[in-house]
C-alpha positions in Angstrom: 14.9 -99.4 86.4 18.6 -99.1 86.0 18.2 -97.1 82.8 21.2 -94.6 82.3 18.3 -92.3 81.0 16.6 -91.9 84.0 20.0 -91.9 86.7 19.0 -89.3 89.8 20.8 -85.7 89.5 20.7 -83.0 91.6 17.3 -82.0 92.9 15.6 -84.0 90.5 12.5 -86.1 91.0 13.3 -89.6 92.7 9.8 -91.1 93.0 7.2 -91.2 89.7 3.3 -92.0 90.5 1.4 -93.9 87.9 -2.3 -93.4 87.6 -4.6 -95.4 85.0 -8.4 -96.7 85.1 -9.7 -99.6 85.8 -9.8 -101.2 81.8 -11.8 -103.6 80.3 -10.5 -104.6 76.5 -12.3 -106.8 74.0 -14.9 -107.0 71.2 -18.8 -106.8 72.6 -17.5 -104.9 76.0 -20.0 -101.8 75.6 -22.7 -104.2 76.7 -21.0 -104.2 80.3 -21.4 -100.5 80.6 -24.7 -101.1 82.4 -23.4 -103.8 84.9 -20.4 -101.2 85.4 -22.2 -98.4 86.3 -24.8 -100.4 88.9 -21.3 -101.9 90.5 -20.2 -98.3 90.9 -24.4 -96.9 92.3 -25.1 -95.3 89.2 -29.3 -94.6 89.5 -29.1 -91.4 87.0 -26.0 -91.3 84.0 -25.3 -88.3 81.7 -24.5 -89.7 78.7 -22.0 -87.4 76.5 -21.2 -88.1 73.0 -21.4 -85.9 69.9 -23.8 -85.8 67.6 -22.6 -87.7 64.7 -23.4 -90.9 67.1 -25.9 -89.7 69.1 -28.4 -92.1 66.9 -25.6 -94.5 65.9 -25.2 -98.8 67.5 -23.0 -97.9 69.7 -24.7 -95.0 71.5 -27.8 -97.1 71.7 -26.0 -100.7 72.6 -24.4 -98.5 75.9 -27.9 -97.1 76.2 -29.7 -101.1 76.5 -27.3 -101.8 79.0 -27.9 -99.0 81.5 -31.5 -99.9 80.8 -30.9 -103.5 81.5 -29.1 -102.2 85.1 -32.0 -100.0 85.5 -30.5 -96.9 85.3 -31.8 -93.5 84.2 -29.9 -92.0 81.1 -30.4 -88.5 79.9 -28.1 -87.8 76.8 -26.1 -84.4 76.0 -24.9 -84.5 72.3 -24.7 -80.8 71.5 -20.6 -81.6 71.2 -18.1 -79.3 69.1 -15.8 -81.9 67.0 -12.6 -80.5 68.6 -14.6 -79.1 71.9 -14.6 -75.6 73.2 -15.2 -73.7 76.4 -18.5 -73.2 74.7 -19.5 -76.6 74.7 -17.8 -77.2 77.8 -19.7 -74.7 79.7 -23.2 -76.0 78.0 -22.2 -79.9 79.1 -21.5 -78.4 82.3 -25.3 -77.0 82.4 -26.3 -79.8 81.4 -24.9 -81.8 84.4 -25.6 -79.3 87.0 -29.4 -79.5 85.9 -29.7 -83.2 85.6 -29.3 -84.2 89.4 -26.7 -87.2 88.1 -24.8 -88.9 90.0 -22.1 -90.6 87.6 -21.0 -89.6 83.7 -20.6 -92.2 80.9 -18.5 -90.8 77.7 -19.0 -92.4 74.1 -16.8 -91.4 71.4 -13.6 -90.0 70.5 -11.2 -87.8 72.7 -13.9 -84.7 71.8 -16.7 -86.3 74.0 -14.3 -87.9 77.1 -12.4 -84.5 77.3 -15.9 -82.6 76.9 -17.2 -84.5 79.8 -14.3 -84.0 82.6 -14.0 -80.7 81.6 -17.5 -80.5 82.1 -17.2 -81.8 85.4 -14.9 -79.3 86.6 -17.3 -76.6 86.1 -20.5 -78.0 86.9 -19.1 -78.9 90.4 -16.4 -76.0 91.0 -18.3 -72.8 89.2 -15.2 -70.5 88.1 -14.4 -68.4 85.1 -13.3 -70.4 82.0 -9.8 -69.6 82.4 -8.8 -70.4 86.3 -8.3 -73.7 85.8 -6.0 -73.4 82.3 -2.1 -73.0 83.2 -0.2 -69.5 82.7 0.3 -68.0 80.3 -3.4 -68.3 79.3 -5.0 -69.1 83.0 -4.8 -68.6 86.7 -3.2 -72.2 87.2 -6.3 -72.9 89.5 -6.0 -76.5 90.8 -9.4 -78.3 90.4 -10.5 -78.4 93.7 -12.2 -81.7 94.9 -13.3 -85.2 92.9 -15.6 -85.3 90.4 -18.3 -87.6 89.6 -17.7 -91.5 88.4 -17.0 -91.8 85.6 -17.2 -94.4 82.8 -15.1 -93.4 79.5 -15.9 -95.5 76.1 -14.3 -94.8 73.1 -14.5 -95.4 69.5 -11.6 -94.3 67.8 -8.3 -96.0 68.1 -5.8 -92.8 68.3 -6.7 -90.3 71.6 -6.0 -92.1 74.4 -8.0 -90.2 76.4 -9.9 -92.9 78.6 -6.8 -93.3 80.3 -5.6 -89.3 80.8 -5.8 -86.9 83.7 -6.0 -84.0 80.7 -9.0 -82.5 78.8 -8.0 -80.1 75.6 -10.4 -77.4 75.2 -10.1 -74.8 72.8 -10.4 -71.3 73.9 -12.6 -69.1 72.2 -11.0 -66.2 73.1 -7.6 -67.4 72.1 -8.5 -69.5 69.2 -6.0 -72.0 70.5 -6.2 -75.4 72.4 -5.4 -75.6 75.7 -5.1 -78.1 78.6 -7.0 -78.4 81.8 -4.4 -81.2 84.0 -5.7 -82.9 86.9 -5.4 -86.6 88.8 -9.3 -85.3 89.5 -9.9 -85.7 85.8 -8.9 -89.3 85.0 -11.9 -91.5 84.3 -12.8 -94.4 87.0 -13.2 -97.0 84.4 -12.2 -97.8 80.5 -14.3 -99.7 78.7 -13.0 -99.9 75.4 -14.4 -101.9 72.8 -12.2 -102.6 69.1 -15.9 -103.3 67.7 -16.6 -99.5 67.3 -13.5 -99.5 64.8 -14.9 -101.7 62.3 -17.0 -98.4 60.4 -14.5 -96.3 60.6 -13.4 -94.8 57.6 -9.8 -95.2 56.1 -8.5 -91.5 56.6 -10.0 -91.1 60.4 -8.1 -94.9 61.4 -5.0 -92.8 59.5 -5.6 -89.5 61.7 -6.1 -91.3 64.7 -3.4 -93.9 64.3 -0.9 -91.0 64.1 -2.2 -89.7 67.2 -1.2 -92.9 68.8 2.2 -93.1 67.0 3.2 -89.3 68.2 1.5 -90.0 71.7 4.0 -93.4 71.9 7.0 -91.4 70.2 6.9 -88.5 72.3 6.7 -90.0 75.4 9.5 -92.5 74.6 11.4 -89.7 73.9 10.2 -86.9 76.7 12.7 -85.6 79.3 13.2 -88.3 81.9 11.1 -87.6 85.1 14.4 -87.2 87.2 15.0 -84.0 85.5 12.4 -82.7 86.5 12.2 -80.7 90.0 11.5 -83.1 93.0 8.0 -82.4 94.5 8.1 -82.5 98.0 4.4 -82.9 98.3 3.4 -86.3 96.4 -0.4 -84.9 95.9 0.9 -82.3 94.2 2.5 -84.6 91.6 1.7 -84.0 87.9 0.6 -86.3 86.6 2.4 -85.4 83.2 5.6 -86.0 84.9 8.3 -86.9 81.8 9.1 -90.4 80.7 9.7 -93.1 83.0 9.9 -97.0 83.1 6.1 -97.5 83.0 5.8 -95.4 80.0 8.1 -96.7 78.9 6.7 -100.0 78.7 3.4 -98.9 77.3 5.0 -96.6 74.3 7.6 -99.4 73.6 4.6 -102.1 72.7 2.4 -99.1 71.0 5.2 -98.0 68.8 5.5 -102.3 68.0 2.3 -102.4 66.9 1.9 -99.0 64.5 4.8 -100.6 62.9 2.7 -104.0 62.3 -0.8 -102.8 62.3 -1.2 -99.3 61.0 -1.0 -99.7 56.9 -2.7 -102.7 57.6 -5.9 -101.0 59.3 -5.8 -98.1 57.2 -5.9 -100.3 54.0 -8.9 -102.8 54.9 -11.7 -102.2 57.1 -12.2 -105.5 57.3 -9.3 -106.2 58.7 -10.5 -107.1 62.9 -7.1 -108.0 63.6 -5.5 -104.7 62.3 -7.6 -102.9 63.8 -8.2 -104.7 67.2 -4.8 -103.9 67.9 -5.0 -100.4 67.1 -7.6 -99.4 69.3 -4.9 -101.9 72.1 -2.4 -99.4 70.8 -4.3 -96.3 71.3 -5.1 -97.2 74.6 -1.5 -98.5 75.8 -0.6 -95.4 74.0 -3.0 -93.2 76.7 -1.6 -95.0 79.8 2.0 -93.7 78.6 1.1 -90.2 77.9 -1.0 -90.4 81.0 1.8 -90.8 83.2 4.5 -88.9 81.2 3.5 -86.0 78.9 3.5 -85.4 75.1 5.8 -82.9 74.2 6.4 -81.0 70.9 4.9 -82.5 67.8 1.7 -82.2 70.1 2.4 -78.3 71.4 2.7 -77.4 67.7 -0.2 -79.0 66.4 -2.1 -76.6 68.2 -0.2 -73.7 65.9 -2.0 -75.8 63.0 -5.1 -76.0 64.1 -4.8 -72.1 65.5 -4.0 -71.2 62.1 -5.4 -73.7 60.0 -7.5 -72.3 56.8 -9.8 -73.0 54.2 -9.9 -77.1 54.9 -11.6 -79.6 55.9 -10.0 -83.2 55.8 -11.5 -85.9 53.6 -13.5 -88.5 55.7 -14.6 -85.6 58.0 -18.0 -83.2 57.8 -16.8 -80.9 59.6 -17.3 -77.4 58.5 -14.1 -75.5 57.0 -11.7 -74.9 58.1 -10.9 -78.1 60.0 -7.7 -80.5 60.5 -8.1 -83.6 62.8 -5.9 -83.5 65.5 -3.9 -86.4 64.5 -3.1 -84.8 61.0 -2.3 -81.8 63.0 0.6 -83.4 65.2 1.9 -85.8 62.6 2.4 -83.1 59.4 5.1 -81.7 61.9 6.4 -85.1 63.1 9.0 -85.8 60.5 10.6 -82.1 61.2 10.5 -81.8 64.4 12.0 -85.5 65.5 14.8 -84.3 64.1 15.3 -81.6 65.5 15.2 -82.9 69.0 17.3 -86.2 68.3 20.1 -84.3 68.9 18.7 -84.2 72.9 18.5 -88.0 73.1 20.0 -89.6 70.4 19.3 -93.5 71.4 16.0 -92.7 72.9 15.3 -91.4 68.8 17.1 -94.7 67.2 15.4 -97.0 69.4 12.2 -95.4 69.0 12.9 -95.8 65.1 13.5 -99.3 65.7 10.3 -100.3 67.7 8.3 -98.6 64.6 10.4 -100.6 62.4 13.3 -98.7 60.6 16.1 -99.8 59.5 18.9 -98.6 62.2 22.0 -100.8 61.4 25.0 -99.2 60.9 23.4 -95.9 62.0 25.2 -93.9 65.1 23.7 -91.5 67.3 24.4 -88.8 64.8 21.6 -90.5 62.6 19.2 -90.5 64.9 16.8 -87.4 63.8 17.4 -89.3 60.1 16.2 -92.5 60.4 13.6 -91.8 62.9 12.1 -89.2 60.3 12.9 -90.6 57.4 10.4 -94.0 58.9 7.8 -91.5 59.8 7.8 -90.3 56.5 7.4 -93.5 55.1 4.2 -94.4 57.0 2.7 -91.0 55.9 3.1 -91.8 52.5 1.8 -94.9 52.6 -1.3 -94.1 54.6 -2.0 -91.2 52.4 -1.2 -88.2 54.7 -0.9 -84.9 53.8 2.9 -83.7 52.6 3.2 -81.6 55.7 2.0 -78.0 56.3 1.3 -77.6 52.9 -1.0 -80.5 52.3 -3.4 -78.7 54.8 -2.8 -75.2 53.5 0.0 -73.7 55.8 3.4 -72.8 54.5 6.3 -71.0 55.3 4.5 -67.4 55.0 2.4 -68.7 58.3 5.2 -69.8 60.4 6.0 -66.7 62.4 2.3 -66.5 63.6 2.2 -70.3 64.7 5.6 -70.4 66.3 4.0 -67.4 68.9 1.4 -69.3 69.6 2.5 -72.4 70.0 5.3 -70.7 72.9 2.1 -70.4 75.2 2.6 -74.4 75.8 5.0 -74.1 78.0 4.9 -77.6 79.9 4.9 -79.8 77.1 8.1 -77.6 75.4 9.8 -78.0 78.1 8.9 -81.9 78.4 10.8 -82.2 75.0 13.9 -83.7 74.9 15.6 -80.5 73.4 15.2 -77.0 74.1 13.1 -75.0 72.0 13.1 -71.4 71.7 10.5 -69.3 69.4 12.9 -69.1 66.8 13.5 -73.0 66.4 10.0 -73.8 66.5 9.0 -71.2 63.8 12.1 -72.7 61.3 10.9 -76.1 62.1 7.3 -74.8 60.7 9.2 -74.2 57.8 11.1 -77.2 57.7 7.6 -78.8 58.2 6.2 -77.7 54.6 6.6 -80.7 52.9 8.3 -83.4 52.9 8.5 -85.3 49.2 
């Protein structure tokens, strides 16, 4: 707690709130889903999930348990990969129909963020943009609680189990946005490494660097006591800048990308590898939870507004898509070292904990050797060379950098100030990278 980074200044923020789920970790845990649910009065679940598992084990292993509890289950599946206010609104239907009294999530962060968002407007009716932040929304607070609700996942990279956030992309602006809330933060995690085990080489990649970036930047993030003091402690964010309990979490997550990463890319069969992964990704949620990502993660959005004619391997998706963790990480390298120059040994101790090579470096090589390591895990996991290797390059810069401006709480989480300007030369300092 005595951290120079976080000393108090001037009407700064002296007081940080940390908010996670109740979490239950370990291989064969989806088969306490039922006993979960009937501990928490669960008679009638909505089951979300999308529909690339809507018939797969673990879909129907979370089914058998609610069964086994006695519980009624009716399943929504209809689930954009990357979720819009379309599919948002048409889970919300779904739940206002049903008569349910709690929500159970299985999958990746498209089917958790689908359901809370889904929540919000099934129970607080409102147009799709009151409850996004300016410059896109009205700022609307969510008004009231929602219903339980239970969040399982299956990839080992979005954290989102333990987040008060759901990203929705906005048809209207072709963009990603955020919908913040304490309201939306899942009553229980039930997170089981077993899910892991099929997944294929290049999604463990995407979503691995979604777990790096989420540790990095909030590692890195502007320290909560530079943030304004909130007088009113409900009306905390909940993404309020680093602090010692995210600290704590990203430190560990960052440990074991270092360790596990190549490892669980390279060998499915590799339990231990990938066990700790899906530990990261969640350790990696309870940081970003209670701090904020920052920029890598505000200008992934500029890829995926802008992306082109793609779709990732390991995906079947239809074109043009870019996972979300490819998204963040193709900037990562760039944009790291940009903002070292804002906290130098938050960057070289960051570098360390993911394993570079920081002796004899000074706070002047910070940006370097936190970069150059990122760099090095790309290439050895097989991700694309930057912008280019998803089809963006310099010519599209100028387009992303004015969209990406929009996100204006985690650019002004980063470290470093960035102006359009920056962010549009660090898209082309982003193009490649060997």
């Amino acid at each position: 707690m005595g951290c120079q980074y976080f000393e108090p200044c001037d009407h700064g923020a002296d007081t940080f709130t940390v908010a996670m789920p109740r979490l239950t970790f370990g291989r064969g845990c989806l088969e306490e889903v039922g006993a979960r649910a009937a501990a928490r009065n669960f008679t009638r679940a909505a089951l979300i999930t999308d529909p690339y598992l809507v018939d797969g084990p673990y879909v129907a292993t979370v089914r058998a348990s609610l069964a086994a509890a006695g519980i009624d289950t009716a399943v929504f599946s209809d689930i954009r990969i990357e979720p819009d206010d379309a599919t948002a609104e048409a889970a919300a239907a779904f739940l206002r129909e049903g008569n349910f009294d709690g929500v159970i999530s299985v999958g990746g962060g498209s089917s958790m963020d689908t359901a809370k968002a889904a929540m919000v407007y099934a129970l607080y009716p409102a147009d799709t943009t009151d409850y996004f932040p300016p410059p896109v929304g009205a700022g609307r607070p969510v008004p009231g609680p929602l219903l339980p609700h239970i969040a399982c996942p299956t990839t080992s990279g979005t954290g989102s189990e333990c987040t008060s956030v759901a990203v929705i992309r906005l048809t209207a602006h072709d963009c990603k946005f955020v919908i913040g809330s304490a309201y939306l933060l899942p009553d229980e995690a039930i997170v089981d490494p077993a899910c892991t085990d099929t997944l294929p080489a290049n999604v463990v990649a995407s979503t691995g660097y979604d777990l790096m970036c989420h540790a990095l930047e909030c590692y890195t993030a502007r320290a909560y006591t530079r943030w304004d003091k909130v007088e009113d402690p409900l009306k905390r964010p909940p993404m309020q800048g680093a602090n010692p309990w995210s600290d704590m979490s990203a430190r560990e997550a960052l440990t074991i990308v270092d360790r596990f990463l190549e490892r669980g890319v390279a060998d499915a069969g590799d339990r231990e590898a990938r066990d700790q992964l899906m530990w990261g990704a969640t350790l990696a949620g309870m940081a970003f939870g209670n701090s904020g990502t920052h920029l890598p993660h505000a200008m992934s959005y500029g890829v995926t507004h802008y992306m082109h004619d793609i779709t990732t391997d390991g995906y079947r998706m239809q074109s043009p898509f870019v996972p979300h963790g490819i998204s963040v990480v193709v900037g990562a390298p760039a944009i790291f070292r940009f903002l070292a120059e804002g906290a130098p040994q938050r960057h070289l101790e960051a570098a360390g904990f993911l394993g570079a090579d920081g002796r004899g470096a000074t706070p002047d090589d910070a940006g370097e050797v936190l970069s150059s390591r990122l760099v090095s895990l790309m290439r050895a996991t097989n991700a694309p060379n930057g912008l280019s290797g998803v089809g963006l390059g310099a010519g599209d810069a100028a387009a992303m950098a004015a969209s990406v401006v929009r996100q204006r709480r985690a650019i002004g989480n980063a470290p470093r100030l960035a102006e359009q300007a920056d962010i549009e030369s660090l898209f082309v300092a982003a193009a490649n990278y060997w």
